[in-house]
C-alpha positions in Angstrom: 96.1 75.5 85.3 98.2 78.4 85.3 100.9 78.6 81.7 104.0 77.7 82.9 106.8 80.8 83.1 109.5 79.8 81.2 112.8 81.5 82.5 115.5 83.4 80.8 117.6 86.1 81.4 120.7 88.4 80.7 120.5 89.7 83.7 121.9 87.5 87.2 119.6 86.2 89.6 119.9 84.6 93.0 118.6 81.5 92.6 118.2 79.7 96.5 120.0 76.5 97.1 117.7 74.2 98.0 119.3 70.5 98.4 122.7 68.7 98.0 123.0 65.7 96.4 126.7 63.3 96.7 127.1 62.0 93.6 131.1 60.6 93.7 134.0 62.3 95.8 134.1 65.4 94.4 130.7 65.9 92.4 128.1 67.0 93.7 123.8 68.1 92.5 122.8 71.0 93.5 119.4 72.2 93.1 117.9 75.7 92.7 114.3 76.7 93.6 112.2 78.5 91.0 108.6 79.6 91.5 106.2 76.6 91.4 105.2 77.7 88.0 108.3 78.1 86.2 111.2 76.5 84.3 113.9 77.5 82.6 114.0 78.4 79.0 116.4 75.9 78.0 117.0 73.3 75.5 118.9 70.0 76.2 122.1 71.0 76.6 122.0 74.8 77.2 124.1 76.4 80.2 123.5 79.1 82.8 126.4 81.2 83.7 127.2 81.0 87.6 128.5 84.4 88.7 130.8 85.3 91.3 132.9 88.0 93.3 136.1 86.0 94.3 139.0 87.5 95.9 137.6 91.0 94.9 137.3 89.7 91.6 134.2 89.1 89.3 134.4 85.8 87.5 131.7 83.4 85.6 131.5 79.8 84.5 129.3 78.1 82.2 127.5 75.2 83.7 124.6 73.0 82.0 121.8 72.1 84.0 121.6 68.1 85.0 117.6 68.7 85.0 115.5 67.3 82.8 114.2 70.2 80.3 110.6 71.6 81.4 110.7 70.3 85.1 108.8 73.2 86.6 110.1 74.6 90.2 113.5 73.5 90.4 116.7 73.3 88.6 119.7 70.9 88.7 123.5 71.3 87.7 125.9 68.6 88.4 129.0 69.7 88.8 133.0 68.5 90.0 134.7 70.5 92.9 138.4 71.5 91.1 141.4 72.4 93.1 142.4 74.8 90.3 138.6 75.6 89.9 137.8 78.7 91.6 133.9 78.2 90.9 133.5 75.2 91.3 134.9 75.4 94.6 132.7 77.8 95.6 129.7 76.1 94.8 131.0 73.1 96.6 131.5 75.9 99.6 127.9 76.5 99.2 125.1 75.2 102.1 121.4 74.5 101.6 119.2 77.9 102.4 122.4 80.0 100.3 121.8 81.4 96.9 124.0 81.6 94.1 123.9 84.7 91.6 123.2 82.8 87.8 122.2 84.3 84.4 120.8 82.5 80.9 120.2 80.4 79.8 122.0 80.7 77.1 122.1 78.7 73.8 124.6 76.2 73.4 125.1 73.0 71.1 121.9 71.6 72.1 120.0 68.6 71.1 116.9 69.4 68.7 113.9 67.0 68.8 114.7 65.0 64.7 118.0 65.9 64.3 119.2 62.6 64.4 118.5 59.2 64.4 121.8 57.8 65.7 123.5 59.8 68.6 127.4 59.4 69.6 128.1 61.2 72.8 132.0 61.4 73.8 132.6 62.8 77.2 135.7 63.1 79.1 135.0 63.6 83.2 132.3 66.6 83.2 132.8 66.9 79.9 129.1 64.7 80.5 127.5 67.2 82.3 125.9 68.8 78.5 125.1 64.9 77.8 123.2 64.3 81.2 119.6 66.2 80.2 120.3 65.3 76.4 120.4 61.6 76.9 117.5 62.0 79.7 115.9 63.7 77.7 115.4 61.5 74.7 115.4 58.4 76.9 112.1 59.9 78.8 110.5 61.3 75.7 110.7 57.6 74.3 111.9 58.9 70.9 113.0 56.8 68.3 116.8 57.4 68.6 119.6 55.5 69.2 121.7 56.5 71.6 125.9 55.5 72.1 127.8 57.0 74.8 131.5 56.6 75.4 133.0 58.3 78.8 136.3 58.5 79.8 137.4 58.8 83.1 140.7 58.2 85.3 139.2 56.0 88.0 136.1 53.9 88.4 135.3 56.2 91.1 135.2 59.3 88.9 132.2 57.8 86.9 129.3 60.5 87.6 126.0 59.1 86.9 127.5 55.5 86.8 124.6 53.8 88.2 122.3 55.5 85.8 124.6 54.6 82.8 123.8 51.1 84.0 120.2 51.3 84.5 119.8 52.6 80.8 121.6 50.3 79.8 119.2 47.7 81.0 116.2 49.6 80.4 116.5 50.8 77.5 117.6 48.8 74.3 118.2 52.2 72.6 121.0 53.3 74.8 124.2 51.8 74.9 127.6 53.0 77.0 131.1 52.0 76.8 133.3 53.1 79.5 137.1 54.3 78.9 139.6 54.3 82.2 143.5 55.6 82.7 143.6 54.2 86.0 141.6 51.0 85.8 140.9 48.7 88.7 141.7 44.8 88.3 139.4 42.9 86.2 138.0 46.0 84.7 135.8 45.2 81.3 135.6 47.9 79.7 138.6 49.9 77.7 142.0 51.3 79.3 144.3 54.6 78.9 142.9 57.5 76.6 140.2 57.6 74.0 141.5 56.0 70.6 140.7 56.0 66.9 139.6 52.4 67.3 137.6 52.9 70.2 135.5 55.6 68.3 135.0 53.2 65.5 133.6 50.5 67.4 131.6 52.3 69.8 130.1 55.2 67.5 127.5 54.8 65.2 129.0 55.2 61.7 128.8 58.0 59.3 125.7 59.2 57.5 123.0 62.1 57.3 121.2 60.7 59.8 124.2 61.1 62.7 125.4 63.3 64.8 127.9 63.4 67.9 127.9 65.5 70.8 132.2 66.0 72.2 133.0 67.0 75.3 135.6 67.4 77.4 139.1 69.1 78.8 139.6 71.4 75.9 143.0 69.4 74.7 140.8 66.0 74.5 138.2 68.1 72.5 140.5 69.5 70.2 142.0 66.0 69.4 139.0 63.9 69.6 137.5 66.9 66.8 140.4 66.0 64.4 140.4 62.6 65.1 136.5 62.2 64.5 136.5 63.8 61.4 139.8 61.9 60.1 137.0 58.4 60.7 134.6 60.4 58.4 132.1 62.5 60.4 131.7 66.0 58.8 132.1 69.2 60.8 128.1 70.3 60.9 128.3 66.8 62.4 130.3 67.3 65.6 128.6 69.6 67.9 130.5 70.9 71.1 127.9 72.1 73.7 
């Protein structure tokens, strides 16, 4: 067999749009050919930069691929359609057959096989999208890690990946989610209104050399959650913001 190309690049690429994939209301997968031979250079929890000319204007946004690390032809990012988000919106303008200009990947706060043994992942909405090929990631790798995710959302139906959440849950003894709601719907089990000290602390795995906890989020939430994580004890080389 032919070595695999591994992708990576300063420079923007069109990358073709090959399939569209309804995950909730507004997110949507959409996923990128490469050569039959090739993946991206990434680690779990990298991002690729998707580049645009909008309004006359050049912009860029970060986006982490949804893909599991290594798959070879294809690429995935996940991501939610914005009003305010003038990316995003053009992706979500996007039809199968277009391409999109994208450059990296580049390094973020990625997960590194034997950092830790205990894994806290805080998301708020796509603040999960970093988390998604992370927690594949270990989960199909079978490594001996212990995984605890708590996302927050505003409605049930802003959940991306919910159905997976629960299949993990099931599957896998390792991984365990907790799921926080502003808007909950009647009879809703899990926990209500914004992410809370106590909420860390029971659904976290405590303190020690051997943990580490990936935050994520609407940059407010991440700068609280930060504070409020380290105020419960986890040291700064702890927290990593992908």
């Amino acid at each position: 067999m032919p070595p695999t190309i591994r992708i990576k690049s300063k420079t923007p690429s069109h990358y073709k749009l090959t399939a569209i994939e309804t995950v909730t209301h507004d997110t949507r997968t959409f996923r990128f050919e490469l050569p039959a031979d090739a993946t991206l250079d990434v680690q779990p929890g990298d991002f690729l930069y998707v580049h645009a000319t909008l309004d006359g204007k050049a912009v860029k946004r970060a986006y982490t691929p949804s893909s599991l690390p290594g798959v070879t032809g294809f690429f995935d990012l996940t991501v939610k359609r914005y009003a305010t988000g003038i990316v995003s919106k053009y992706l979500h303008d996007q039809q199968t057959g277009d391409t999109v200009l994208m450059s990296g990947p580049y390094s973020g706060g990625h997960w590194v096989d034997g950092m830790a043994k205990r894994v806290g992942f805080v998301a708020g909405g796509t603040g999960i999208t970093p988390m998604i090929a992370i927690i594949r990631w270990i989960l199909t790798k079978k490594q001996d890690v212990e995984l605890f995710l708590i996302f927050a959302n505003k409605t049930e139906s802003d959940i991306i990946f919910r159905q997976e959440w629960e299949d993990n849950t099931q599957q896998f003894p390792n991984f365990h989610c907790h799921h926080v709601l502003e808007q909950p719907p009647p009879g809703w089990s899990g926990s209500t209104g914004r992410m809370t000290p106590d909420i860390l602390r029971q659904h976290l795995p405590d303190p020690n050399p051997n943990t580490c906890i990936f935050l994520c989020g609407p940059p407010p939430m991440v700068d609280s959650l930060e504070t409020t994580l380290k105020g419960l004890g986890y040291p700064e080389e702890a927290i990593i913001l992908p």
